[in-house]
LUMTORVO-296753 format. One record per atom (N, C-alpha, C): x negated, y negated, z. Coordinates in pm, 1 decimal, always signed. Example, Ala and Ser with C-alpha at 12.3 -4.5 7.8 and 13.67 -1.06 7.14 Angstrom:
LUMTORVO-296753
> X:Y:Z
> -1319.0:+569.0:+780.0
> -1230.0:+450.0:+780.0
> -1320.0:+330.0:+780.0
> -1285.0:+225.0:+708.0
> -1367.0:+106.0:+714.0
> -1290.0:-3.0:+787.0
END
This chain:
LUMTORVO-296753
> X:Y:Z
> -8235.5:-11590.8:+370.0
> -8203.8:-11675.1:+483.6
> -8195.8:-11585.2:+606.5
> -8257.8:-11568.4:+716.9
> -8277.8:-11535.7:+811.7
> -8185.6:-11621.5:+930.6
> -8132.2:-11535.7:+998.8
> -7999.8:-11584.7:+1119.4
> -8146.3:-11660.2:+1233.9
> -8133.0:-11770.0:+1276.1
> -8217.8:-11777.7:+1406.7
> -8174.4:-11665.5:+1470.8
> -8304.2:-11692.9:+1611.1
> -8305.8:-11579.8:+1734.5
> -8325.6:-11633.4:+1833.1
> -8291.5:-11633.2:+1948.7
> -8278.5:-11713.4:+2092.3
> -8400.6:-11708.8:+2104.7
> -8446.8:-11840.2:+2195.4
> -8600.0:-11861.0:+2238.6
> -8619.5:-11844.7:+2441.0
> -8680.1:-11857.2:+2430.1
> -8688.8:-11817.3:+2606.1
> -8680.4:-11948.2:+2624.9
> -8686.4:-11979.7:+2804.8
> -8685.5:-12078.6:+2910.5
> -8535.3:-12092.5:+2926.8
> -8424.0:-12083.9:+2943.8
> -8416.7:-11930.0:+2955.3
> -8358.0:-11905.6:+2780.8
> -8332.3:-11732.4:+2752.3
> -8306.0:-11722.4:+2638.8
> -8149.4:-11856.5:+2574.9
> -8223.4:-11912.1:+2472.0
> -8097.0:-12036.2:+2381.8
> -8135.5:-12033.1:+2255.6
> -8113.6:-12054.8:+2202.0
> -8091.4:-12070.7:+2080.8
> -8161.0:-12218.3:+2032.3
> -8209.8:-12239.7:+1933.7
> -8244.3:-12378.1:+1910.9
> -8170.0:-12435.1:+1811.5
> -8105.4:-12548.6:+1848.8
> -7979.4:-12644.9:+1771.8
> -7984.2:-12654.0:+1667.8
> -8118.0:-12720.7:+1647.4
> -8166.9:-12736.7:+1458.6
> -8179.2:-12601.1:+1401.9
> -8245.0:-12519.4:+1403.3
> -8263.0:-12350.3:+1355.7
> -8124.6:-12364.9:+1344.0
> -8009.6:-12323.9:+1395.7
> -7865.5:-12295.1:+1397.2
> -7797.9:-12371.2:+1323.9
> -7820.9:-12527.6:+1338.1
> -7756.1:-12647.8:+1245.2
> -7791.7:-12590.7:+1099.7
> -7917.9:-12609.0:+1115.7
> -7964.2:-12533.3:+941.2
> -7891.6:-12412.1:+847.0
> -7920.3:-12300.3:+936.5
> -7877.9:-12208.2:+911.1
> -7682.0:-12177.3:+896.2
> -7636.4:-12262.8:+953.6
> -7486.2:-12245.3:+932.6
> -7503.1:-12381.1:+820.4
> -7541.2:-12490.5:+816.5
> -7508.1:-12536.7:+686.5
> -7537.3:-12463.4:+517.1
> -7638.1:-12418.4:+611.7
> -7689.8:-12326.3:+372.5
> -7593.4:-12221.7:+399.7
> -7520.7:-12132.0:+522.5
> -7405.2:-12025.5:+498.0
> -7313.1:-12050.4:+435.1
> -7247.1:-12208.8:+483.7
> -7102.3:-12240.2:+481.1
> -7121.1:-12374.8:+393.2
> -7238.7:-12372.3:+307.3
> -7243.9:-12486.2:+251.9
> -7131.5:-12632.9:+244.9
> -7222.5:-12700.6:+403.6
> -7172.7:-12835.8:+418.8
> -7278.7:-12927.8:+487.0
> -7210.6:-13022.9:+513.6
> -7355.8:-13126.5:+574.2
> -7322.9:-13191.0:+717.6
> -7343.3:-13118.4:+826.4
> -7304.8:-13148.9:+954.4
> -7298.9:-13259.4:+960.9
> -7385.0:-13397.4:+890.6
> -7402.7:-13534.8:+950.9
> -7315.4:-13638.8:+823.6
> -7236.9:-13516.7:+735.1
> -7168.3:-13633.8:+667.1
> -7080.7:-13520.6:+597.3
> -6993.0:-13464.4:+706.6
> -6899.1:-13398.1:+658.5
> -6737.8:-13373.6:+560.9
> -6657.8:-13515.6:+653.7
> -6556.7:-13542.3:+579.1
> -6562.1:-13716.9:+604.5
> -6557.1:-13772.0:+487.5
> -6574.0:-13881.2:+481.5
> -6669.2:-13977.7:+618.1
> -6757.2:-13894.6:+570.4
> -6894.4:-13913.2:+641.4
> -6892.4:-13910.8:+737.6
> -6809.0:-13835.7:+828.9
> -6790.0:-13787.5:+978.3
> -6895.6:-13677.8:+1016.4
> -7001.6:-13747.1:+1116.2
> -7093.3:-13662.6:+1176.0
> -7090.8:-13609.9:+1296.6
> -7066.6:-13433.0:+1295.7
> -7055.9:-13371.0:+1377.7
> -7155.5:-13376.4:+1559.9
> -7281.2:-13453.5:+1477.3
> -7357.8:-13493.2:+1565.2
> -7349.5:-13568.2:+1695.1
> -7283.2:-13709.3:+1604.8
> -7225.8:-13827.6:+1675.2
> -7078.1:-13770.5:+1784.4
> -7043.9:-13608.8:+1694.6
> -6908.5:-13609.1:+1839.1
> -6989.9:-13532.9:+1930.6
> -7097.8:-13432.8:+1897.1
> -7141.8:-13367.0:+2031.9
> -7184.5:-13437.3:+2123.8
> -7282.8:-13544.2:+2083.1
> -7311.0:-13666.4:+2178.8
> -7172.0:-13742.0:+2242.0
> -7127.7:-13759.5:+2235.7
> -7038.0:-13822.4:+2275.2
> -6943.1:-13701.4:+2420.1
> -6971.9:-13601.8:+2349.1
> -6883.6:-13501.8:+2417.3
> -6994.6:-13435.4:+2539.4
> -7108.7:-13446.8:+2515.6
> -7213.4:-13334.6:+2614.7
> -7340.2:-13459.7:+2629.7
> -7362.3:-13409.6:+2719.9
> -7430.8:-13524.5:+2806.7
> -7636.4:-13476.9:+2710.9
> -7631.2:-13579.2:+2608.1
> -7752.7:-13544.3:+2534.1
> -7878.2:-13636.4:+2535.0
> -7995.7:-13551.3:+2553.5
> -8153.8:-13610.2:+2566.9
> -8240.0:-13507.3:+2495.0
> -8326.9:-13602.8:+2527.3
> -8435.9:-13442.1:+2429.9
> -8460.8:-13382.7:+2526.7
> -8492.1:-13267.3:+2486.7
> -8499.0:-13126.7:+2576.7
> -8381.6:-13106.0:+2674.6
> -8235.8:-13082.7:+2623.1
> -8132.6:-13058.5:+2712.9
> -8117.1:-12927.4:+2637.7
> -8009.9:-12899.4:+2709.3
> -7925.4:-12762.3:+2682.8
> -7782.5:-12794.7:+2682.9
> -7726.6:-12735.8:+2546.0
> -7581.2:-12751.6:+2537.8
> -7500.3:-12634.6:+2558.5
> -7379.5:-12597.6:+2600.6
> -7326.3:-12478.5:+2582.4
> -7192.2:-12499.4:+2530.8
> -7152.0:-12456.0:+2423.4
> -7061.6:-12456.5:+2357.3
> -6952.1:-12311.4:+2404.1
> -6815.1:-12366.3:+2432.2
> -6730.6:-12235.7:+2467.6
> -6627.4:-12206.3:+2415.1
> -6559.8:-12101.7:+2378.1
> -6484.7:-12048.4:+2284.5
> -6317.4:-12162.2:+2310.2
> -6339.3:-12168.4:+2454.2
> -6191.4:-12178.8:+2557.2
> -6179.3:-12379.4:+2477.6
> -6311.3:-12414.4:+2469.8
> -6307.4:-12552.4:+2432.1
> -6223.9:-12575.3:+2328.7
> -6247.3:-12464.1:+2233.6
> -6190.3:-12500.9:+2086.8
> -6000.6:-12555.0:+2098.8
> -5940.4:-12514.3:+2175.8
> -5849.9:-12568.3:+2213.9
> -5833.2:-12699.9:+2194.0
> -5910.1:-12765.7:+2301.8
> -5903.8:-12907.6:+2349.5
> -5927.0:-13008.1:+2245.6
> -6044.5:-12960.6:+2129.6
> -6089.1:-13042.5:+2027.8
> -6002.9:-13062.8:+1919.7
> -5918.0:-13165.8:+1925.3
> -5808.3:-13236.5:+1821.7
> -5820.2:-13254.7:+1694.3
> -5947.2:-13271.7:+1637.2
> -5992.4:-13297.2:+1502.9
> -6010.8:-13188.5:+1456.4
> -5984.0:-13143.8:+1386.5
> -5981.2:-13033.9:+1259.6
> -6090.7:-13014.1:+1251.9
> -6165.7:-13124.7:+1156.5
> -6280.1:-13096.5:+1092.7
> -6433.0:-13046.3:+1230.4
> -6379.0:-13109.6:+1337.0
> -6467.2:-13072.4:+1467.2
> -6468.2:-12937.3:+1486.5
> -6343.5:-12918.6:+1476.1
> -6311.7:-12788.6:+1508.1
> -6382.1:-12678.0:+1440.6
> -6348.5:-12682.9:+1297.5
> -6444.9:-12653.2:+1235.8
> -6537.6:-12571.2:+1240.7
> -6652.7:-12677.4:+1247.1
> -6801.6:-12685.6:+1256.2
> -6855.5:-12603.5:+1434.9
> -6755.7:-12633.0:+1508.6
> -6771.4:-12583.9:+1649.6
> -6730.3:-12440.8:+1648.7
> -6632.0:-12375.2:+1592.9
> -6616.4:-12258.0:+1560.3
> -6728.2:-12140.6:+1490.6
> -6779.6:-12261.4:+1403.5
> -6873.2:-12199.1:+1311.5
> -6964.0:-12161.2:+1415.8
> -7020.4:-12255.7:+1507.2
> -7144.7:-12211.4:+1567.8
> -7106.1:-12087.5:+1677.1
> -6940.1:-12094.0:+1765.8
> -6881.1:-12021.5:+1848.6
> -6950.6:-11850.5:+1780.0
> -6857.1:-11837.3:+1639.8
> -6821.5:-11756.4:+1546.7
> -6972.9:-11688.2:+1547.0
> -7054.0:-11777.1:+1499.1
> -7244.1:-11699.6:+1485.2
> -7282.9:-11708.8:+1605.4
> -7313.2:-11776.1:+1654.5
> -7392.5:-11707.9:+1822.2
> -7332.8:-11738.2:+1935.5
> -7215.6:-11737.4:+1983.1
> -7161.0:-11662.2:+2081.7
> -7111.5:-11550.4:+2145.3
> -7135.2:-11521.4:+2257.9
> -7151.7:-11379.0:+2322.7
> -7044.5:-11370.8:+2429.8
> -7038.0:-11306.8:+2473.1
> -6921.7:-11238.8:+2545.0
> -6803.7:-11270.2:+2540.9
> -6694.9:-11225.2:+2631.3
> -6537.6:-11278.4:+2612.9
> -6516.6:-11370.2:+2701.6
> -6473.0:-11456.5:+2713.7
> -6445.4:-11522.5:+2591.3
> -6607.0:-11568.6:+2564.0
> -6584.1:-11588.0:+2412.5
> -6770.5:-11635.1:+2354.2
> -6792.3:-11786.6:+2364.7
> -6937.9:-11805.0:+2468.9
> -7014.6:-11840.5:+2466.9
> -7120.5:-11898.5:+2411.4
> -7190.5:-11989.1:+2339.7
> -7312.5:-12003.2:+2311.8
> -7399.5:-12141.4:+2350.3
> -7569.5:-12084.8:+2378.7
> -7593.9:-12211.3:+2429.2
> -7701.2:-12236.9:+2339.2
> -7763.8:-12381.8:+2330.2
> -7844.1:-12416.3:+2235.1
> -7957.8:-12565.4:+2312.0
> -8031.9:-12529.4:+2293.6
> -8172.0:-12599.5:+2321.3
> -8192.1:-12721.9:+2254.2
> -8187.0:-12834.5:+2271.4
> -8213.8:-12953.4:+2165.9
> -8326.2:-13011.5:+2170.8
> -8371.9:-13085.8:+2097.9
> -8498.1:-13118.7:+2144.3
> -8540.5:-13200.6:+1971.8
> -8629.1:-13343.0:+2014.6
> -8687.6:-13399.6:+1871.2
> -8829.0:-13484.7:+1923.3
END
């Protein structure tokens, strides 16, 4: 299993590559996690989403997010590709 690698326009990361890759690490299922709670349905809800956007996920957020299991899964991605202090990461969406 190979970690994704940021893509240009500008350097991000791509959502799915990353979704993938932290589910076969931490073996779970982003879209039907705890009693079929999809992590998906809260990013939408939380970040303004279309195809071809850019999300940025921030360390400082993890605070604010009340649900455990959100928490989670948002850490996970913080934890693998975020960068600096406080960490950062941004991700490319697109279908």
């Amino acid at each position: 299993m190979n970690k994704p690698t940021k893509h240009s326009r500008p350097a991000r990361y791509d959502y799915i590559e990353c979704r993938d890759y932290l589910q076969a690490k931490h073996g779970y299922d982003e879209r039907n996690y705890a009693e079929g709670k999809d992590f998906w349905h809260w990013v939408c809800k939380n970040y303004e989403i279309r195809n071809d956007c850019n999300i940025t996920f921030t360390e400082g957020k993890l605070s604010e997010i009340e649900e455990e299991w959100v928490k989670t899964i948002y850490k996970y991605y913080i934890d693998e590709f975020g960068e600096g202090d406080p960490k950062i990461a941004s991700f490319h969406c697109w279908w």
